[in-house]
N, C-alpha and C positions, 0 to 999 in steps of 0.2 A: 291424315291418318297417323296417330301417334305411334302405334307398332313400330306403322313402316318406316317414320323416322328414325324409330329407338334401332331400330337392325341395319338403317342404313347407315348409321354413325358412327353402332359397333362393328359392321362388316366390315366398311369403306366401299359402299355398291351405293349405284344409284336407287332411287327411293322409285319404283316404277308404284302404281297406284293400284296393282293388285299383287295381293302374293299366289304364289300354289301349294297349296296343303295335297303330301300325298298319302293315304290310308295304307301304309306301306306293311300289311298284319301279316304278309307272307313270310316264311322262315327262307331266311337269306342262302340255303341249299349248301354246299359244295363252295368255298371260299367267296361266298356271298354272288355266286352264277345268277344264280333266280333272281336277284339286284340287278340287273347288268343292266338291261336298260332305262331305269331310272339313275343310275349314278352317271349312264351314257349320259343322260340328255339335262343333269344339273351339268357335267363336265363341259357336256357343249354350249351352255348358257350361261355362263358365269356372270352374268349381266341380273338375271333373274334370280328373287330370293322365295329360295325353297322351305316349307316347313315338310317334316318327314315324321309323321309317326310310327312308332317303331314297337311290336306286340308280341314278345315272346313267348307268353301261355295266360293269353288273358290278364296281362297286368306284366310285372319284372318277369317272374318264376324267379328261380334258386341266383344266389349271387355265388360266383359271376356267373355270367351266361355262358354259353357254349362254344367253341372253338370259330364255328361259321358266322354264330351272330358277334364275336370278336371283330373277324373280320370284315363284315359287312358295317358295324356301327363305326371301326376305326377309320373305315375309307368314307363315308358319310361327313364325318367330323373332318375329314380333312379337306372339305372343300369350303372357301371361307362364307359361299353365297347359301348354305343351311343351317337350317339349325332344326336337330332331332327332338320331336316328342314325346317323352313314356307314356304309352296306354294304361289307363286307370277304369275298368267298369266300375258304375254305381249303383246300375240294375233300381234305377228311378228310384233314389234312396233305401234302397234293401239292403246296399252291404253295410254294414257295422262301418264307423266311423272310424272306429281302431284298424280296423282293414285298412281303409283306403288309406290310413297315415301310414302305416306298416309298408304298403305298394312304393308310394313315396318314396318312405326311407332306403330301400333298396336300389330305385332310380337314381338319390342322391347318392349312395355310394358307390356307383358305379364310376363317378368321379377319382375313384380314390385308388382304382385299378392302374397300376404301374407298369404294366406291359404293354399298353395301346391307350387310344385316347378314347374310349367306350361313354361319355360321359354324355346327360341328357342336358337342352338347353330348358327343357320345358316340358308343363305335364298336359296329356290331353283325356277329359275326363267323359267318356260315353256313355250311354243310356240314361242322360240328363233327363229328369224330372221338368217336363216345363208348367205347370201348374202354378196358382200365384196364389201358394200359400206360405205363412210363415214360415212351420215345418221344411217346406222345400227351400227356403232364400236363407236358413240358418241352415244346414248342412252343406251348402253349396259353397256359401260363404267360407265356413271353417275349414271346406277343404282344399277352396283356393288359396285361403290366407294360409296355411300348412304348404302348399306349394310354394308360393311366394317366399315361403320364408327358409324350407329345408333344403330348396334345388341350386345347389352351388355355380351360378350363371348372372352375367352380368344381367342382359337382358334374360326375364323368365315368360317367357308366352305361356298363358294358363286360355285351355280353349277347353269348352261347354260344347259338349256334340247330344242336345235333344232332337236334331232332325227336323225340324219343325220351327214353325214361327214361336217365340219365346217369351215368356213377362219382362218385363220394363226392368225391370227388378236384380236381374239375374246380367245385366247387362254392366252392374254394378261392382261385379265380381270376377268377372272375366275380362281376357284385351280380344276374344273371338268367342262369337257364337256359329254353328252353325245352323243355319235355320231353313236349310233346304239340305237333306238326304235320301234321296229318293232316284227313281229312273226316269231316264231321258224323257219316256213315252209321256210320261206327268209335269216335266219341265215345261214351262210356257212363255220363259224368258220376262219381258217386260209385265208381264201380267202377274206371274211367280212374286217376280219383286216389288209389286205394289201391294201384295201380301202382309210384307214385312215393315214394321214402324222405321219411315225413312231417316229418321233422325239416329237410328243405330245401323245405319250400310254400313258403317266407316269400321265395325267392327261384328261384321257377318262375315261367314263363309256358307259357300254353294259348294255341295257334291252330289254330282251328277253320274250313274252307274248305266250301264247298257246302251253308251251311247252309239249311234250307228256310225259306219265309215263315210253316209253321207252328210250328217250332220256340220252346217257352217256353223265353226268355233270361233273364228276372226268376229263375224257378227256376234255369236253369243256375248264373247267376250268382252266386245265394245260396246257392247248395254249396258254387262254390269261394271265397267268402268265410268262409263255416262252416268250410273247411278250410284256410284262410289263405293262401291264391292269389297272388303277387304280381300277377302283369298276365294280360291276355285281351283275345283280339280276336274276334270271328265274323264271316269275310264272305261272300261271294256266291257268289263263281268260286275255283276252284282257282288260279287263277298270278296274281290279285291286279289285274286287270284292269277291276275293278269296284268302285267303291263304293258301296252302297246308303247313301242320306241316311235314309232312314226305318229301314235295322238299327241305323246308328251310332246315330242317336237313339235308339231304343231300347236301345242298348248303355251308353249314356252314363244313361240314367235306371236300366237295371238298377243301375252300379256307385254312384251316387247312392243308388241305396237300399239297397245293403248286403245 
């Protein structure tokens, strides 16, 4: 999995053979409180590397951001086994092209904030088009190569969120797709991922919403590592409103143990 080499090089962490992406669109509250148990349970894994996407009004909104997401982005950055994503919609190529560089550019200069280290390592782009037409594989294109090129990070992860199984195409352009976004009750594990063309696992992400508290994640887990997974998350609630300390924990020991 080349990602996970390029982050295990730049972190100095071991190269585990899945990551966790977490949909982190919540407003980090009151000195980033509402964070608390995800930044608990990257703190208690420092073994495992985290992607965090990070959503302050559908995209940057206003630079700088706000006092809570200061703090909430500055204590993210500070632990060396993450690296944070700006949210970018593209609302399946409806927003203007100039938008989404415009989003970008405001990600990239968050960099340049001197009071905290607020800075994104990476963009992640939603409501991906997955369609296998030119039109769609030329704006996808321009807008990963505008990340790549304006997001001031050594390693830049550019990740494709169509939810869904994706064109060949589009795999070209990103280092993550995700190709499963959906709820638990639809997940079907081993069958899910023979869904998806096995020659791109190595750079798929699985997000799984409403999972139950009886749900075995050890097992999940160790499928889609058996089937070479890039990243996974499993949470609580549907629109990411929740983070259970006790799933992450156990999310984080699944991918710990392979």
């Amino acid at each position: 999995m080349q990602l996970c080499y390029l982050i295990s090089l730049l972190l100095a962490l071991p190269c585990y053979s899945i990551l966790i992406v977490v949909p982190l669109y919540l407003y980090p509250g009151t000195s980033a409180s509402a964070w608390s148990n995800v930044t608990a349970a990257i703190a208690a894994n420092p073994q495992v590397q985290w992607q965090v996407i990070v959503n302050p009004n559908s995209g940057p909104g206003a630079y700088p951001p706000d006092a809570n997401y200061i703090t909430g982005l500055s204590k993210l950055n500070s632990y060396r086994n993450v690296i944070t994503l700006g949210y970018v919609a593209t609302n399946y190529t409806r927003v203007p092209y100039t938008t989404i560089t415009s989003e970008i550019d405001v990600y990239a200069r968050w960099a340049t904030y001197t009071n905290a280290n607020i800075s994104v390592g990476g963009i992640f782009f939603d409501e991906v088009a997955n369609t296998a037409t030119n039109a769609v594989y030329t704006y996808y294109q321009r807008a990963a190569d505008y990340a790549y090129a304006i997001v001031p990070s050594t390693v830049t992860p550019v990740m494709f969120n169509p939810g869904a199984p994706a064109p060949a195409q589009l795999f070209e352009y990103a280092d993550t797709i995700v190709q499963y976004e959906n709820a638990f009750s639809s997940y079907k594990g081993q069958a899910t991922i023979d869904g998806f063309q096995p020659w791109f696992n190595d750079q798929t992400a699985i997000i799984v919403y409403n999972t139950p508290s009886t749900a075995d994640i050890p097992a999940l887990v160790r499928t889609m590592v058996q089937q070479g997974i890039q990243a996974v998350y499993f949470g609580v609630d549907c629109c990411y409103n929740v983070f259970s300390g006790q799933l992450l924990t156990l999310l984080a020991s699944a991918v710990s143990a392979g």
